[in-house]
N, C-alpha and C positions, 0 to 999 in steps of 0.2 A: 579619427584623431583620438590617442587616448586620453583620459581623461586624468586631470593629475589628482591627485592623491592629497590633499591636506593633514587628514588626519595621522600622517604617519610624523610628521614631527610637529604637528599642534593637536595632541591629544583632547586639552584641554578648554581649547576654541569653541565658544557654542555659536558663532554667527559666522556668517562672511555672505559676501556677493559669488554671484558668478555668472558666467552664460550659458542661454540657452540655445542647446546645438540641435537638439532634434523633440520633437513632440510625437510620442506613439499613442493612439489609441487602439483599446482592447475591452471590448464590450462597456462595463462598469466602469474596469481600471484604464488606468492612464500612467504611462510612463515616459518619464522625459531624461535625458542624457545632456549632461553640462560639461562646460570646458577643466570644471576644476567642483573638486565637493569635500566638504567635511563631512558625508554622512559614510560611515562603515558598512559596506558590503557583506554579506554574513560568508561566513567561509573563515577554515581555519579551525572549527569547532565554537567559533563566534558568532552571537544572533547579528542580527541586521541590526541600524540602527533605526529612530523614527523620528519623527520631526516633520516642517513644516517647508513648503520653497514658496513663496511668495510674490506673486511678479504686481504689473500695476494694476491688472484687471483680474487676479483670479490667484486663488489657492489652493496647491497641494500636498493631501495631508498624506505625509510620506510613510506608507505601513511595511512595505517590506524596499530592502537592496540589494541587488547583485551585479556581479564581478563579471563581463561579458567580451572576452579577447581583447581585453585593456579597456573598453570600456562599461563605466556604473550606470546602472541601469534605475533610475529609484520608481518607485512604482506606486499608486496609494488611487484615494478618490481628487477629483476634481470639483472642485465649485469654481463657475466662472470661465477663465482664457487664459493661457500662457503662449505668447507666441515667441517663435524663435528667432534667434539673433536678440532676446531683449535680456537686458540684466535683471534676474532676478535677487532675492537673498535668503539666505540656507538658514532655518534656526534645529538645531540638533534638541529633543528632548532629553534636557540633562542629566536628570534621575536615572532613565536607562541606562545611556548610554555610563553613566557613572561606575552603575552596578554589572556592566559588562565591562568594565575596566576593573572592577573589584575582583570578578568572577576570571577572568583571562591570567592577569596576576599571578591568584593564587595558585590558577595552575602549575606555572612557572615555580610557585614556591615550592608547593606539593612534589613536584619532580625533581628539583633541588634538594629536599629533605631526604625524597627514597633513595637519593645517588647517594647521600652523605653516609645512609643508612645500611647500604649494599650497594657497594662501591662500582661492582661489576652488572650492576640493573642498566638494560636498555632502554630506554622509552621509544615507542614507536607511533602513539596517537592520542589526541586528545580530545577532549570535549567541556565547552567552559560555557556549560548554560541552554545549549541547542535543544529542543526538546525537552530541558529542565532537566539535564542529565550534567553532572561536575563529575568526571574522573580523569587519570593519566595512564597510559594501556603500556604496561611490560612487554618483551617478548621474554625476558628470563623470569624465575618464579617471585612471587612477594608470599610471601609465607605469611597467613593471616597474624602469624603469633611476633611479627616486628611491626602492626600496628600502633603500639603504646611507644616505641622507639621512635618510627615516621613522626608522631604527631608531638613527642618533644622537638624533633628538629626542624618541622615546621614551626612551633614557638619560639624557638631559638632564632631562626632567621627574619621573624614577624619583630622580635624585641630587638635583635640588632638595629635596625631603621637604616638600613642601609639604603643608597640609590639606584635607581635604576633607570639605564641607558640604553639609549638603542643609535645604530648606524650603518648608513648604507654599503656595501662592499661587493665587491669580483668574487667569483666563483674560484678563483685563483688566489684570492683573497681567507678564503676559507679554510682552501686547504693550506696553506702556507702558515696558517695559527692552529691548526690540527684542530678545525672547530668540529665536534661529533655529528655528524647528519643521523638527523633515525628513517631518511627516507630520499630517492634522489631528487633535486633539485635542479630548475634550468642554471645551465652554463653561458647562456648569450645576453643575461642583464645583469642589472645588481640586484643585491637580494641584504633584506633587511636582519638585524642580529640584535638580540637583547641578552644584557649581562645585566645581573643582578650583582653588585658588590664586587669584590674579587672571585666571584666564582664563575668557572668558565662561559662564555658567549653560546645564546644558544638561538639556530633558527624562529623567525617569526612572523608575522605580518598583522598583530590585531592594534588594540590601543590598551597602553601599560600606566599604569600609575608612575609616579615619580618617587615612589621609595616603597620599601614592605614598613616602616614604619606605618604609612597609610592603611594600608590592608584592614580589613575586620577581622573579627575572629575566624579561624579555620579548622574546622574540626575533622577527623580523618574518620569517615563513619566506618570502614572495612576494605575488605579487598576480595572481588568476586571474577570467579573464573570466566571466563570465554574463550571455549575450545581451547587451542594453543599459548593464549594469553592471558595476562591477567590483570584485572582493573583496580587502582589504587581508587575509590570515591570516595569524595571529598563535600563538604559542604560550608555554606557561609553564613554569618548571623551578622545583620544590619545591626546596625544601636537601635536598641530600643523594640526589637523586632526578633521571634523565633527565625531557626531554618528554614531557608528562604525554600529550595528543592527537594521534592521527593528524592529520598533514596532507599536501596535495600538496606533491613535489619542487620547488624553485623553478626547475628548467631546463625543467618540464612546464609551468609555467604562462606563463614567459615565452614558451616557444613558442607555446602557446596564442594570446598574445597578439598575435606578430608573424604569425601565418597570418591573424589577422581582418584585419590592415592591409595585406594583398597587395597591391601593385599590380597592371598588365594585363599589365606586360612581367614581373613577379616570379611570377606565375599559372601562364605561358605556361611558367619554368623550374622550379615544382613539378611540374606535366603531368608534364615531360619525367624529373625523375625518378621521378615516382610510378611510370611506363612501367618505366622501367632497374631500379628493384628490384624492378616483378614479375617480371622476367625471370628474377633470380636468388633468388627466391623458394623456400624448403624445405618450408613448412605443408601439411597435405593442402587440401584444396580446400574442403570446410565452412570452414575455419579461414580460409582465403584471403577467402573471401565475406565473413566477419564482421571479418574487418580491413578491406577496403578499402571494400564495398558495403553494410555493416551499420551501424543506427544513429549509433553512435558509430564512425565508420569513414573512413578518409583521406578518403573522397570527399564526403561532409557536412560535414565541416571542411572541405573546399577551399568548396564551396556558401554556407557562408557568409560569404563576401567577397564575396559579392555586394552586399548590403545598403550597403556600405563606400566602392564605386565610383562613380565620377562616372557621369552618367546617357547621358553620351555612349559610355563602355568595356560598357553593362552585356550591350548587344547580342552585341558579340563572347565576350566572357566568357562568357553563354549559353548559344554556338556551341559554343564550346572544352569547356564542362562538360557537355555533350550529347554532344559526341565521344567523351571520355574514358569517362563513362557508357559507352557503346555498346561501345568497346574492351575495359572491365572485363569487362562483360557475356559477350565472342564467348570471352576469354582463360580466366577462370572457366570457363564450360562446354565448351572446348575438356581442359583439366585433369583435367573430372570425370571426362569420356569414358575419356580416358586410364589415368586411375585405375583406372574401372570395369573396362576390359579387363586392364589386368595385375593386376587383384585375382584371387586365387586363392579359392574357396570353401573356407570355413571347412567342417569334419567335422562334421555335425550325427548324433548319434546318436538318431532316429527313436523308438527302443523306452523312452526314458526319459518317465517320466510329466508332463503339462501342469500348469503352477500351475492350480488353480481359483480361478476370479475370485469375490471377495465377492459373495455374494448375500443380500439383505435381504430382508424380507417384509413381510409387510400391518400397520398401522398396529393397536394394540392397538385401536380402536374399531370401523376398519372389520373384523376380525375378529369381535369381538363381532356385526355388522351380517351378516355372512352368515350365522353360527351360529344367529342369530335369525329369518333369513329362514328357513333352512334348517328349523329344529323346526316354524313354522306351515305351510310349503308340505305336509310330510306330512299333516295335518287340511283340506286344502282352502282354504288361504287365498291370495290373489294377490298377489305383491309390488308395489307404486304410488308413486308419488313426486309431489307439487303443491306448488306453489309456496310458495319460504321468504319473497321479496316478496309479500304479497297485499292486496286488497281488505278493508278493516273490516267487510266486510256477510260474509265469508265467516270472520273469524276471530273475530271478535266476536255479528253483530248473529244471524246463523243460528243460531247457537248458542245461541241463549236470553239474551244479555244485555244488560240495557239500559244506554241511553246514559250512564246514571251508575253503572255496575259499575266498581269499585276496578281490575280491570284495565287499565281504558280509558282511565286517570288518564298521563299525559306522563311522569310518575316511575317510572312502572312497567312503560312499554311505547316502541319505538324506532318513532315514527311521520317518515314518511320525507317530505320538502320536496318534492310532486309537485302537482300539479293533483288536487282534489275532483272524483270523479264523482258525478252527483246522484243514482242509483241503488245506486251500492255502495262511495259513504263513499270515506273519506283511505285510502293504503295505507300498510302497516306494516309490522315484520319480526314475522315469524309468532309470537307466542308459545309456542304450541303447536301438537303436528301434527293438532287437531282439527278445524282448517281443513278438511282431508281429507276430512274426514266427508258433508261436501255436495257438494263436488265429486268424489264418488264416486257419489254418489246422482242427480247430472246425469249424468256420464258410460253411466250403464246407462240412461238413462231413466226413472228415477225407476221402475227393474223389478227388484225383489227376485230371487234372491236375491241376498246381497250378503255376501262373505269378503275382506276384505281389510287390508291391515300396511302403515303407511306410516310409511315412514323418512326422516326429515330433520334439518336443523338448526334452530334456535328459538334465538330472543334477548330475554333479557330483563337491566333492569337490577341486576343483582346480581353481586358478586363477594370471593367468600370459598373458605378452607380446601374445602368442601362444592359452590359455586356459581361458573360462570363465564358471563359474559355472553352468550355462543355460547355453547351444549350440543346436544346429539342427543335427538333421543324417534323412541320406537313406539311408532305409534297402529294397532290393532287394533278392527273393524267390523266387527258381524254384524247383518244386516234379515234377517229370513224369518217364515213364520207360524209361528207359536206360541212364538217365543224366550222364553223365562226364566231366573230367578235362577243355577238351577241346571246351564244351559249353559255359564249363564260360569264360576261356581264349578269344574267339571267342566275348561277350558279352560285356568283358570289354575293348576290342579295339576297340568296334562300340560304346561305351561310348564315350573311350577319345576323336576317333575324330571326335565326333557329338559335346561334349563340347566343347576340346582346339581346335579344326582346323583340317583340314587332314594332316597328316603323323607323328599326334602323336601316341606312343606308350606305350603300356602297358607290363611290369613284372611280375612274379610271384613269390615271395622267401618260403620259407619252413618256418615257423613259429607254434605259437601254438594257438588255441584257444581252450574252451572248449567246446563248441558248432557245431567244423565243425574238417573232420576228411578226409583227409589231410586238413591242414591249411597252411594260406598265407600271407604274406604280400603284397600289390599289390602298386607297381611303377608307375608313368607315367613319361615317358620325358619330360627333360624341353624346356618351347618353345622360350627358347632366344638361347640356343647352339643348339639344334636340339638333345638333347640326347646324345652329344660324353663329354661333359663336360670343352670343350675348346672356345676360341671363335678363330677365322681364322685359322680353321683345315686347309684350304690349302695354309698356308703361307699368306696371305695376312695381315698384319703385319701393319698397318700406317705410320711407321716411317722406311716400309725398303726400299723405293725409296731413302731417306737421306743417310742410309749407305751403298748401294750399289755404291752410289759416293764417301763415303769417306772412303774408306777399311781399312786404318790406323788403326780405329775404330771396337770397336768388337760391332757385331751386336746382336739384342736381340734376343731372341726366338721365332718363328713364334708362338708359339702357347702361349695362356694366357688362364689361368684357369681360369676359368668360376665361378662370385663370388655369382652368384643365386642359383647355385643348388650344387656347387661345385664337382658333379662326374656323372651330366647326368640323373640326374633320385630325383623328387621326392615322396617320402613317402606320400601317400593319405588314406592308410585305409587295411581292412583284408576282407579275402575271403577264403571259404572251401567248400568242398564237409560234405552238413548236415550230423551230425552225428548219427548214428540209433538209439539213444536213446531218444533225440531230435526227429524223426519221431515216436517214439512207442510212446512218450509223447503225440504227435498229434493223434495218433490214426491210424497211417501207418503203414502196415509193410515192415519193410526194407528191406526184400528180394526180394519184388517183384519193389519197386517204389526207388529211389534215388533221388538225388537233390544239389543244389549249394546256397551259399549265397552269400553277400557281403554288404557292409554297413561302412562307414564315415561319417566325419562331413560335412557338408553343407557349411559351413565359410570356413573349409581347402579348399575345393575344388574350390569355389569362388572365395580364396583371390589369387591363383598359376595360375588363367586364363592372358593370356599374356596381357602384358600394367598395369596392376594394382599395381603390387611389395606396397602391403600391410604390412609393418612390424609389425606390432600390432593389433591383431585381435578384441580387444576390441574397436579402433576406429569405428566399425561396429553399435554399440550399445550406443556411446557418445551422439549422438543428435545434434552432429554438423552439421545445414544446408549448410555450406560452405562443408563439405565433404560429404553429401549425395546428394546436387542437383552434385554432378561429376556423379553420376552412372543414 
């Protein structure tokens, strides 16, 4: 819904209500979107404004706003709660927002002065305070030498005191008053228009004072080229107060202006002394380079008078700027030579110690990935990696599921815009790394035996505090004769306490998968209770030495429930004995060879390691170096 607009005809409103429609958070900042605002969205060549939204439980101090497909976006810090649907109240910082009405104004005067002054000046852009920059952008010329004329007629319209109006109208509207556009405009709303006096109506959108009478003083400091155009800048004086914005010198930018209009014979006597003051040049020779041969450097300025010249000069000018080039060039590296030989070497004392350079390390995942390599390579397992693009017949259809399994469903899985192969289905992004499973069982030749950990990424659609759409799994496969229950069981308690520490433990509950046959869900204990789900299983209690002295008192519970794992055991992932149709897939047969799987995410497992209490898994993946130099 867009958001309506107050400040376009209550300039001068510093409070109101309104609602709150939506609350975004973004790290530090906080941005909230209301049904209606007095705060000024910056745009237009106007700053933002700043101020305060107030709801019943919390304040935001509004630092910057923006303009966002109709709707204002206001953004700042937060202390406290805003929630939404609730009516908050808007207080606008008056002072700014004053001196952005001062500043915007004058614009409008400024470009009304240069029209008065040169009738056929276009304006095409402005700027009223953004960056601390005041100007009005021509696309025809301002000729530095009608600045003392500009800045009577800005006086003259400042002492008139006349009003100033503004009103919404049709694009049809516009043109039917022959209003001047300096740029296109949409045609499918209204669009706002301010007239200063009787002098024509001019596009607009900021917040305008109610007369030039108002205005402070305006002073016209110059007028400096850019490329094609050229800038009328402007500045303001508060009562009681110098000029408020940096701007350029007016002797900088006339020059400015008369080097773009060089002619071939006025060219030919810049050369000549551009020559005569290297001569008596002081700078070291770096500094020499970046004055005359750098970017902004005499000799770019001279370059662009080219553009300028009749097409008959531009040949020789060319020549001449080619020459000079060349000159600069022999002169500079004559200099440096020079330098270099009468430099005397500085004393370097050898025996004093080197900064050492920052050095970072392995990403908290791919850690976890070696550590986990590293525990099963000791039991015999082979580290593998296959494809996180794959085939449907090898993540899906091998594995036991059919064509209508909930996985297979477009909401649930990222199947990728390629050409159908008629034998092994649409490809996809892997779900899981049990893809692995068959194309491990080709790769050997469908020849037991078979140990193997494969680590990848998997994407699925989900994302929450718990889940992000890309995650990590190891998937872990064992084929040989006689595998049982009791291999894996045995397997996955030299896991946990190779991961979490010794005397962790591992569960196994009855569950379903479609791919393993019995299926599991596999537990490990948590390593703050120890597994029992309490914390001082034997009474030891903190506070029961207190009420062992004061019996009066009824004493609490030796035991406190445990608020990490809450019942001793967390949820880590599944495990089964492979199912034989999943081995005939591979090319086994199941009467002779059996096997076990198992496989989770890489983050679950990482974030439940003791000391870490990770609540948000997505912090893994923020980029914050303050939480990734901790691991």
């Amino acid at each position: 819904m867009p958001t309506k607009l107050l400040y376009f005809s209550k300039a001068y409103q510093q409070t109101a209500t309104a609602k709150v429609i939506q609350v975004l958070r973004d790290g530090p900042q906080t941005g909230i979107i209301l049904d209606q605002t007095l705060f000024y969205p910056q745009g237009g060549g106007q700053p933002a404004d700043q101020g305060s939204i107030i709801a019943e439980l919390g304040n935001l101090a509004v630092s910057h706003v923006s303009y966002n497909g109709g709707e204002v976006l206001h953004k700042g810090k937060l202390v406290g709660e805003v929630k939404e649907g609730e009516t908050v109240t808007l207080e606008v910082f008056w002072p700014l927002r004053y001196q952005h009405m001062q500043q915007h104004t004058a614009g409008h005067i400024v470009d009304q002065a240069v029209k008065n002054v040169l009738p056929e000046s276009k304006s095409i852009d402005g700027n009223h305070g953004i960056s601390k920059r005041m100007y009005i952008e021509f696309s025809t010329e301002v000729s530095a030498v009608a600045v003392s004329k500009i800045q009577t007629a800005v006086n003259e319209i400042v002492e008139s005191a006349v009003p100033i109006t503004s009103e919404m109208v049709s694009y049809e509207e516009l043109v039917r008053r022959q209003i001047k556009l300096p740029f296109d405009l949409p045609k499918n709303k209204e669009l706002r228009i301010v007239q200063i006096g009787k002098y024509p109506a001019m596009p607009d959108g900021g917040t305008q004072l109610s007369g030039t009478g108002e205005s402070w003083p305006i002073t016209i400091v110059g007028v400096d080229l850019k490329e094609s155009s050229w800038r009328v800048i402007y500045s303001l004086t508060a009562p009681g107060k110098t000029a408020q914005l940096e701007v350029p010198e007016p002797e900088k930018t006339k020059e400015k202006a008369e080097k773009a209009t060089l002619s071939l014979s006025k060219l030919r006597e810049r050369i000549a002394d551009l020559k005569a003051q290297l001569s008596f040049e002081q700078t070291t020779g770096e500094e020499r380079k970046t004055k005359y041969l750098g970017k902004k450097g005499y000799f770019n300025e001279l370059a662009q008078v080219m553009k300028n010249l009749e097409a008959a000069d531009r040949k020789e000018a060319g020549q001449l700027l080619n020459d000079v080039k060349t000159y600069l060039e022999k002169q500079l590296q004559r200099h440096l030579q020079e330098q270099a030989q009468n430099q005397v070497a500085a004393w370097v004392d050898l025996s004093i110690p080197g900064v050492k350079p920052v050095v970072g390390h392995m990403h908290p995942v791919s850690q976890a990935m070696e550590e986990i390599t590293q525990i099963f390579e000791r039991i015999g397992f082979t580290r593998v990696r296959y494809p996180e693009v794959d085939w449907d017949h090898y993540v899906f259809e091998a594995l036991n599921m059919p064509p209508n399994h909930p996985a297979r469903d477009e909401w649930e899985t990222f199947f990728v815009e390629a050409p159908i192969d008629k034998k092994l289905g649409k490809v996809v992004l892997t779900t899981h790394t049990s893809n692995g499973q068959v194309h491990e069982m080709e790769r050997l030749n469908s020849t037991p035996p078979i140990r193997m950990v494969n680590i990848g990424r998997c994407y699925r659609r989900q994302q929450d505090a718990t889940h992000t759409q890309m995650f990590h799994q190891f998937e872990g496969l064992v084929v040989d004769k006689g595998i049982n229950i009791q291999h894996l069981k045995g397997t996955l308690d030299y896991f946990a306490q190779e991961f979490y520490g010794p005397g962790t433990k591992s569960r196994i509950r009855p569950f379903h998968f479609q791919f393993t046959e019995p299926s599991f869900e596999v537990d490990f204990s948590c390593h703050i209770c120890g597994g029992t789900g309490v914390l001082n299983p034997e009474g030891n209690h903190p506070a029961k030495a207190y009420w062992s002295k004061n019996s009066n008192e009824k004493q609490p519970e030796a035991e406190t429930k445990c608020k990490f794992c809450k019942s001793g055991w967390h949820e880590v992932g599944g495990a089964g004995m492979v199912h034989p149709n999943v081995l005939k897939a591979g090319g086994i047969d199941p009467e002779v060879y059996t096997g076990f799987a198992f496989g989770w995410g890489i983050e679950r497992t990482y974030t439940l390691k003791p000391g870490l209490n990770i609540d948000d898994i997505r912090l893994i993946y923020g980029g914050d170096l303050r939480f990734l130099e901790q691991f």
